[in-house]
C-alpha positions as CSV (number, residue, x, y, z in Angstrom):
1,X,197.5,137.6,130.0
2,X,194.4,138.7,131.5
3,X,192.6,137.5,128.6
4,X,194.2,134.4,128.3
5,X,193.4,133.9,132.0
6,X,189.7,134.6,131.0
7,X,189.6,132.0,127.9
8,X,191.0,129.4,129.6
9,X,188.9,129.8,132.9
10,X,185.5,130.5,130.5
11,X,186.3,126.7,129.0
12,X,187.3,125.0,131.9
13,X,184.2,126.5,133.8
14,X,181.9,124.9,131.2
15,X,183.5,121.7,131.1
16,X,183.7,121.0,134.5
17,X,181.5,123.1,136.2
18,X,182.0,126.6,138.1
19,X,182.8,125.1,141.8
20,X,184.6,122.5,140.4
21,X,187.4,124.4,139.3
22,X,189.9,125.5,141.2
23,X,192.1,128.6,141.2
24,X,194.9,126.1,142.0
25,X,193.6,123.7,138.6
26,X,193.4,126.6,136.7
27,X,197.2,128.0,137.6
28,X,198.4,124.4,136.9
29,X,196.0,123.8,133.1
30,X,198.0,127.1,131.9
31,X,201.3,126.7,133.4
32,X,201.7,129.9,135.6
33,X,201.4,131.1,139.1
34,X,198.1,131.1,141.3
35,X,200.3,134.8,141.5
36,X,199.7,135.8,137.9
37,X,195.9,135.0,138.4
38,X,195.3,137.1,140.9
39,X,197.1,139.7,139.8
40,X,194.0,140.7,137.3
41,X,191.3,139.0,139.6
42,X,191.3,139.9,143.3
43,X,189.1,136.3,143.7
44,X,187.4,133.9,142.3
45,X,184.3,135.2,142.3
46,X,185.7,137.8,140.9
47,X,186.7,135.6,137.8
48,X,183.7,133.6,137.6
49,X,181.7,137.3,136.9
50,X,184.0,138.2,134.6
51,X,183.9,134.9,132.9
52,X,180.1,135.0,132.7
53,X,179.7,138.5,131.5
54,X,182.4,137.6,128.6
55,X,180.5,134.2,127.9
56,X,177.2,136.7,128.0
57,X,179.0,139.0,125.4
58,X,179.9,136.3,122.9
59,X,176.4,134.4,123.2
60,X,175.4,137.6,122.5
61,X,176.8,138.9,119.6
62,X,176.4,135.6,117.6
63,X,173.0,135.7,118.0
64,X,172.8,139.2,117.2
65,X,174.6,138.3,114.1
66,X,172.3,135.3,113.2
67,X,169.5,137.9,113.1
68,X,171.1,140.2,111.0
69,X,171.5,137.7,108.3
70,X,167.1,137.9,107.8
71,X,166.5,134.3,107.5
72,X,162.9,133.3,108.4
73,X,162.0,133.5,111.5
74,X,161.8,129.4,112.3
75,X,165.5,128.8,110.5
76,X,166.8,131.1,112.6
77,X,165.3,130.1,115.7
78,X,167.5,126.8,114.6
79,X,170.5,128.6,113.9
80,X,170.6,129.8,117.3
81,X,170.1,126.8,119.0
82,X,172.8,124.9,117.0
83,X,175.1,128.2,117.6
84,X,174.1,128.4,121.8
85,X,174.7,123.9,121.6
86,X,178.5,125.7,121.1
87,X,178.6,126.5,124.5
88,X,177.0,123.5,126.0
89,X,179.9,121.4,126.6
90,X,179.5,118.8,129.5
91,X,176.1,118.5,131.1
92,X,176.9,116.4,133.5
93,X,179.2,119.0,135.2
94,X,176.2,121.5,135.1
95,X,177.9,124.4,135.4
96,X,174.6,126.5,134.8
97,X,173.3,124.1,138.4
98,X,176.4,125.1,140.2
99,X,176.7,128.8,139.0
100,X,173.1,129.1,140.6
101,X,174.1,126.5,143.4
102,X,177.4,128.6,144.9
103,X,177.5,131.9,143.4
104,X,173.6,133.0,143.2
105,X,174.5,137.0,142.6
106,X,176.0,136.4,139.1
107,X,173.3,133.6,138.6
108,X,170.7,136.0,139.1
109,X,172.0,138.9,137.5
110,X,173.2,136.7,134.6
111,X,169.6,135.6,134.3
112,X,168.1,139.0,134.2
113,X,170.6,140.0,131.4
114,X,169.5,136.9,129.4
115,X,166.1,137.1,129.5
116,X,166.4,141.1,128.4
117,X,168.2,139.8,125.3
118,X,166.1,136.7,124.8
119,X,162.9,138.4,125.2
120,X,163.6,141.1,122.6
121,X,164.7,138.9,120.0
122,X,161.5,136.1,120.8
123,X,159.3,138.9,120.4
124,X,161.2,140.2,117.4
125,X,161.0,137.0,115.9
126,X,157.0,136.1,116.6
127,X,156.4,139.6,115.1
128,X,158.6,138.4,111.5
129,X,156.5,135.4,111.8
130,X,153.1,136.9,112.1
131,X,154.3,139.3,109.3
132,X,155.3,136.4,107.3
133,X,152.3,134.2,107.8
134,X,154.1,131.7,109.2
135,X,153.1,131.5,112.7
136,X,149.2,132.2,113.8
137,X,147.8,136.0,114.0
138,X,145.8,135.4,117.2
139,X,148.6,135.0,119.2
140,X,149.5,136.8,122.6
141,X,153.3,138.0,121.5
142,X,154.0,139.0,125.3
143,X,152.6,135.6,126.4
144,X,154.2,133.4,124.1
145,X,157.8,135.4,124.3
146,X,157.6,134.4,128.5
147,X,156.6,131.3,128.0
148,X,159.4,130.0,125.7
149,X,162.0,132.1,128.2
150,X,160.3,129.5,131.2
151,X,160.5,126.7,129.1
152,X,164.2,127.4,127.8
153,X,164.7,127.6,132.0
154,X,163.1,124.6,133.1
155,X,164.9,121.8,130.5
156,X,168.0,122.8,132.1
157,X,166.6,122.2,135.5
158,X,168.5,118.7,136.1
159,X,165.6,117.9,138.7
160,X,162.9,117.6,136.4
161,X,165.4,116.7,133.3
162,X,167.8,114.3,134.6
163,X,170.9,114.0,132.1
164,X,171.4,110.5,132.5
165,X,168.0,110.6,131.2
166,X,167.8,113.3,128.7
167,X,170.3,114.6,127.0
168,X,170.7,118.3,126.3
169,X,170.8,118.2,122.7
170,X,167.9,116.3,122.0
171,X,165.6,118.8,124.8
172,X,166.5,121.8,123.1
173,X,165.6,120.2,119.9
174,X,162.0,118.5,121.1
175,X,161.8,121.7,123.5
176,X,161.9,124.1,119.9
177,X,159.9,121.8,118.2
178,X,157.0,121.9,120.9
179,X,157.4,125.5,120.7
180,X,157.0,126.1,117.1
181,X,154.1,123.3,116.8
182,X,151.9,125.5,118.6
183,X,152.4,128.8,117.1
184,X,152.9,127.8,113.2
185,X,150.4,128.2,110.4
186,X,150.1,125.5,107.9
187,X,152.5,127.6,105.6
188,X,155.1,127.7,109.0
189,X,154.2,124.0,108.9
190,X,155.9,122.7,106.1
191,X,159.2,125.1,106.5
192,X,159.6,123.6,110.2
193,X,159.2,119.9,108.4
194,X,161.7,120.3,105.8
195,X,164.3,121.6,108.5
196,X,163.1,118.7,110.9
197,X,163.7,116.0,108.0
198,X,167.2,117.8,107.1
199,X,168.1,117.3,110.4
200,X,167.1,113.6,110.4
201,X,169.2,112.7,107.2
């Protein structure tokens, strides 16, 4: 049950936003007792870290698994954004805002264990790259890993980014694209064209 709990909580968070849901909506979505819920969480807060850290651990382990499969370093920066767009459901609920907004401890420690992840696989990545001769040899690795971590950070900033305005699918796709534009070679070039174009048709 208490995973069941945690499934059902994870999606409804993301749809509709972490302070939007109630312990009471969630009780009534799955058809049991406020009771049941918090017989495995003590509070909400309580669920809304566990949800997180599970969210964390699937996130996680598909990108690990992208990775693993070797594909050149700007396909699988791709793959990773199509596989994190998974997660992504309603912006307009911003549940990443409200997390942040009403519960700042599991924001902050949530963004801590992100950019740990994030930076070692950027920097795992620009390294392929440079190997490859795909993206540019001069390039500062610790810089450019940072950077893209702010960047990835500020399109979700709804002040700047408005989603009325912008819509999260196309930033992380323009937001990639700025990134890679900067750091290919003329041989990165042409791969990050044909997957542009494919994308297109």
């Amino acid at each position: 049950m208490m995973e069941k709990i945690l499934e059902k909580a994870t999606d409804m968070f993301l749809n509709y936003g972490f302070k939007s849901v109630t312990m009471d909506d969630l009780a009534q979505e799955m058809g049991i007792s406020k009771k049941t819920i918090y017989a495995h969480f003590e509070n909400k807060t309580k669920l809304v870290t566990e949800c997180t850290n599970r969210l964390f651990v699937i996130i996680s382990g598909g990108i690990d698994g992208i990775c693993s499969l070797n594909k050149n370093p700007i396909e699988e920066l791709y793959e990773i954004k199509k596989f994190v767009m998974q997660f992504l459901k309603d912006e307009k609920s911003s549940p990443q805002y409200q997390l942040q907004k009403y519960y700042p401890k599991i924001f902050a420690t949530m963004r801590e264990k992100q950019y740990d992840k994030m930076k070692s696989c950027v920097v795992d990545n620009i390294e392929r790259g440079l190997e490859q001769g795909i993206y540019r040899e001069n390039l500062n690795v610790e810089f450019i890993s940072r950077i893209y971590y702010a960047g990835g950070l500020t399109i979700k900033d709804h002040a700047l980014f408005p989603p009325d305005k912008f819509s999260q699918s196309q930033l992380m796709d323009d937001f990639l694209e700025y990134h890679l534009r900067g750091i290919v070679t003329p041989k990165g070039r042409k791969i990050l064209n044909t997957i542009i174009n494919s994308n297109e048709e």
